[in-house]
MDTraj code that builds the backbone (N, CA, C; nanometers):
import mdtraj as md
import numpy as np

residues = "UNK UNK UNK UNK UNK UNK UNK UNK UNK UNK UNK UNK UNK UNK UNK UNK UNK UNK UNK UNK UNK UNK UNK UNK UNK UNK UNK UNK UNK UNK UNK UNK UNK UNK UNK UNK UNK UNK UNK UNK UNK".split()
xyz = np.array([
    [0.0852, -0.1206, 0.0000],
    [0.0000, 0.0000, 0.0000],
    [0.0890, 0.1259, 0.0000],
    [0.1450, 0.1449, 0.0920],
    [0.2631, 0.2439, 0.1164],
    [0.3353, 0.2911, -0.0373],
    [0.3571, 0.1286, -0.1117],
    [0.4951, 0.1632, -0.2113],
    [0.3829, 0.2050, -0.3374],
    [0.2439, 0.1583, -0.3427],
    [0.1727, 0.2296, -0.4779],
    [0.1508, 0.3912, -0.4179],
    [0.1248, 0.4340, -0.2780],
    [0.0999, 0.5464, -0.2853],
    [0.2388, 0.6259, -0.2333],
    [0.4015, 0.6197, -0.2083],
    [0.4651, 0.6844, -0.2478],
    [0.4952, 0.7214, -0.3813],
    [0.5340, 0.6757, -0.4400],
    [0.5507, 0.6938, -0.5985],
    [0.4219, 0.8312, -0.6243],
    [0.3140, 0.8095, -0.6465],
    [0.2261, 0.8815, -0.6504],
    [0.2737, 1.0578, -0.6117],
    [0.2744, 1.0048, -0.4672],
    [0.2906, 1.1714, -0.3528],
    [0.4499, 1.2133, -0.4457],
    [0.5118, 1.1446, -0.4105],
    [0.6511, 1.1936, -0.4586],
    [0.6806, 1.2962, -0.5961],
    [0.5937, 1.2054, -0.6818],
    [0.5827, 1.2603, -0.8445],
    [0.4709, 1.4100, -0.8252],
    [0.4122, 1.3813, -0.7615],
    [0.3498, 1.5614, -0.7250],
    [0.3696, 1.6113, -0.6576],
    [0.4806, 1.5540, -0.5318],
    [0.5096, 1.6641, -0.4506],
    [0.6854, 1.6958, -0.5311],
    [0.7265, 1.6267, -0.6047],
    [0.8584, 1.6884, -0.6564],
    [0.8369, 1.7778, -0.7076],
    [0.7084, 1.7811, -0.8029],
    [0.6966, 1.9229, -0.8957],
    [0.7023, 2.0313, -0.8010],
    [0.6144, 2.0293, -0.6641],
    [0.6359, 2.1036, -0.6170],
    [0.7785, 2.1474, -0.5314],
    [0.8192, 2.0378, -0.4289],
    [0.9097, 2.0390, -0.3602],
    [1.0300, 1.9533, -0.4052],
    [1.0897, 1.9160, -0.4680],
    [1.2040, 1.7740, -0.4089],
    [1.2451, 1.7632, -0.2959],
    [1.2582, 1.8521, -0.1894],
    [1.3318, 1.8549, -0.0866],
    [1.2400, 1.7404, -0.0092],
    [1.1430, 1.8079, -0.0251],
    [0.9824, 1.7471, 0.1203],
    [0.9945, 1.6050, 0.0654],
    [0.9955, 1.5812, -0.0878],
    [1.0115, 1.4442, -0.1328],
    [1.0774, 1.3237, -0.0691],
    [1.2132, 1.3380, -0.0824],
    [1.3178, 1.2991, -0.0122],
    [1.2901, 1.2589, 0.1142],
    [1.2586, 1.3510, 0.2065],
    [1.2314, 1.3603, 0.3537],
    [1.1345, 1.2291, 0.3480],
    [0.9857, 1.2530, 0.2667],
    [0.9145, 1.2083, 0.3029],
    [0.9255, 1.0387, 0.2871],
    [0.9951, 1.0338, 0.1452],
    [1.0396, 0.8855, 0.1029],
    [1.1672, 0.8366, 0.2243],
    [1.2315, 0.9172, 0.2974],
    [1.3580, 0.8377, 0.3780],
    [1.2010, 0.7861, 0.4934],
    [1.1258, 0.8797, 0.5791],
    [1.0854, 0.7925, 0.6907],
    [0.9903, 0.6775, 0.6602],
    [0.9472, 0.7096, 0.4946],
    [0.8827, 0.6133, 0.4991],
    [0.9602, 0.4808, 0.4414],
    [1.0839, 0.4830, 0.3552],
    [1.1407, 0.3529, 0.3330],
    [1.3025, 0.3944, 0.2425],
    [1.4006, 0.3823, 0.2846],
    [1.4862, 0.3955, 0.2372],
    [1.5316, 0.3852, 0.0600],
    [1.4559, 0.2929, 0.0863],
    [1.4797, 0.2059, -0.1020],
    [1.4097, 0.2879, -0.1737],
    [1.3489, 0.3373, -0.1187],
    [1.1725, 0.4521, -0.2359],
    [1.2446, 0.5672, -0.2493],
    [1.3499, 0.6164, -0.1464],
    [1.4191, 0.7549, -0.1188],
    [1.4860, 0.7212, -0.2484],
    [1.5496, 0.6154, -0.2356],
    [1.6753, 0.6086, -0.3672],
    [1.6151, 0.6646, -0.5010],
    [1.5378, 0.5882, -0.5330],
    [1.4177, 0.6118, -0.6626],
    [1.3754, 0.7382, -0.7045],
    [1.3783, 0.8134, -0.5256],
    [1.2547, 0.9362, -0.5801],
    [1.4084, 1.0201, -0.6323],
    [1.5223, 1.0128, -0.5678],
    [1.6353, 1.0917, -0.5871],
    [1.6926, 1.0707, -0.7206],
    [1.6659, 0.9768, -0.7836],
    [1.7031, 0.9449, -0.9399],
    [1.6134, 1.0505, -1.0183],
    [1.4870, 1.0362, -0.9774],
    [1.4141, 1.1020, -1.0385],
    [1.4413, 1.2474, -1.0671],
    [1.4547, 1.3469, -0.9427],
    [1.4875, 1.4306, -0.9291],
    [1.6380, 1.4629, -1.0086],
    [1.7182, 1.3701, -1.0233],
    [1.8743, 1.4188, -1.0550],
    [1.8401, 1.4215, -1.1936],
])
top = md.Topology()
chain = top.add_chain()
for i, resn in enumerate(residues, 1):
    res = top.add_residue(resn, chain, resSeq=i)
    for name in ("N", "CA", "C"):
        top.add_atom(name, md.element.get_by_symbol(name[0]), res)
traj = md.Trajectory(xyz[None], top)
């Protein structure tokens, strides 16, 4: 549940933020952080 609705938050909250992204993907799972940070780079 978690890993279909990070992906989601991440991809609309990067447009807005990357920073909050990051944050939000490390407490919720390390491995999702990696992903969202590819994205962003």
């Amino acid at each position: 549940m978690v890993k279909t609705g990070a992906p989601i938050e991440c991809w609309r909250n990067r447009q807005l933020q990357g920073r909050t992204v990051t944050l939000v993907l490390v407490g919720k799972d390390t491995k999702e952080r990696k992903w969202v940070r590819n994205d962003i780079k």
